[in-house]
N, C-alpha and C positions, 0 to 999 in steps of 0.2 A: 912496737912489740915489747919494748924493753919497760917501757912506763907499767903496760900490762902487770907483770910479774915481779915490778918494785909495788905496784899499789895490790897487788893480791897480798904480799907480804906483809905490808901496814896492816888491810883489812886481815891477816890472822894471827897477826900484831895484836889490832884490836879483840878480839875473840878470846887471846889469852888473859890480856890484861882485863873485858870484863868477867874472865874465870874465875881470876888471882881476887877480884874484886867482892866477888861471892861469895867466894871462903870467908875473904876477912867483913865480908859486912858491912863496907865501907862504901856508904852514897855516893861522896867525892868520886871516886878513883872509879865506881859503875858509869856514873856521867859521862869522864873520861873518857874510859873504854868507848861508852857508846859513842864519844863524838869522834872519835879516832876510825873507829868502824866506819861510819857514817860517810866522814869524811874520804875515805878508799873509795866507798863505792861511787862518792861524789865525783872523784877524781878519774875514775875509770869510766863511767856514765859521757865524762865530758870526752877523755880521750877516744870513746866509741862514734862521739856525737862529729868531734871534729874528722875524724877519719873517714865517716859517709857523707861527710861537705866537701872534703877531700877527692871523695872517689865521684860523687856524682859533679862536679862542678870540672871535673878531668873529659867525662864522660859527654857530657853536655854543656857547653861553654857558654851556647847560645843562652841556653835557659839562667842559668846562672848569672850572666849580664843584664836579661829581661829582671830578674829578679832586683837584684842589686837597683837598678835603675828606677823598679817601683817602689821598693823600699827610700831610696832619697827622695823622690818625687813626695811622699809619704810625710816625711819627716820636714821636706820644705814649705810644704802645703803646711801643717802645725807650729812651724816657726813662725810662718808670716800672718796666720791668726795671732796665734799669741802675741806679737809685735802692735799690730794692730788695736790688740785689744786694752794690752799695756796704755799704749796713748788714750785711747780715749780716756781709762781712767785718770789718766794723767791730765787730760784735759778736763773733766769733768772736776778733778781737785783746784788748780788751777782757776777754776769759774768761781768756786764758794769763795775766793778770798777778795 
């Protein structure tokens, strides 16, 4: 709750600073600003994101372990392609010489 209302700050942090930017005309410090803004709402966006993994993995444990579990299966399945494929190039180099 507390991140909330530090990064609502930042983002009107930023808001001002691309104000002040405006006046004076200056690209730079618009940039700025926008990435300052950008960056609050990035950072709020995530604290929302973690919050409802948070609340639904509280909620449903089961699914959240199913999940988790496809996800590695997922990624070990890609590793051990990739492994795989590694060598043969590697054998394949290996032959020309």
């Amino acid at each position: 709750m507390e991140t909330t209302n530090i990064d609502g700050m930042r983002e009107a942090a930023g808001d001002v600073q691309r104000a002040a930017a405006n006046l004076l005309n200056d690209g730079g410090a618009q940039i700025g600003a926008a990435a300052s803004e950008l960056g609050g709402k990035a950072r709020q966006l995530y604290a929302d994101f973690a919050e409802v993994v948070r609340e639904s993995t509280v909620e449903k444990p089961v699914a959240a372990l199913a999940i988790a579990a496809g996800v590695g299966f997922i990624l070990g399945a890609l590793h051990a392609a990739n492994r795989s494929r590694s060598n043969q190039v590697r054998g394949d180099w290996r032959d020309r010489e």
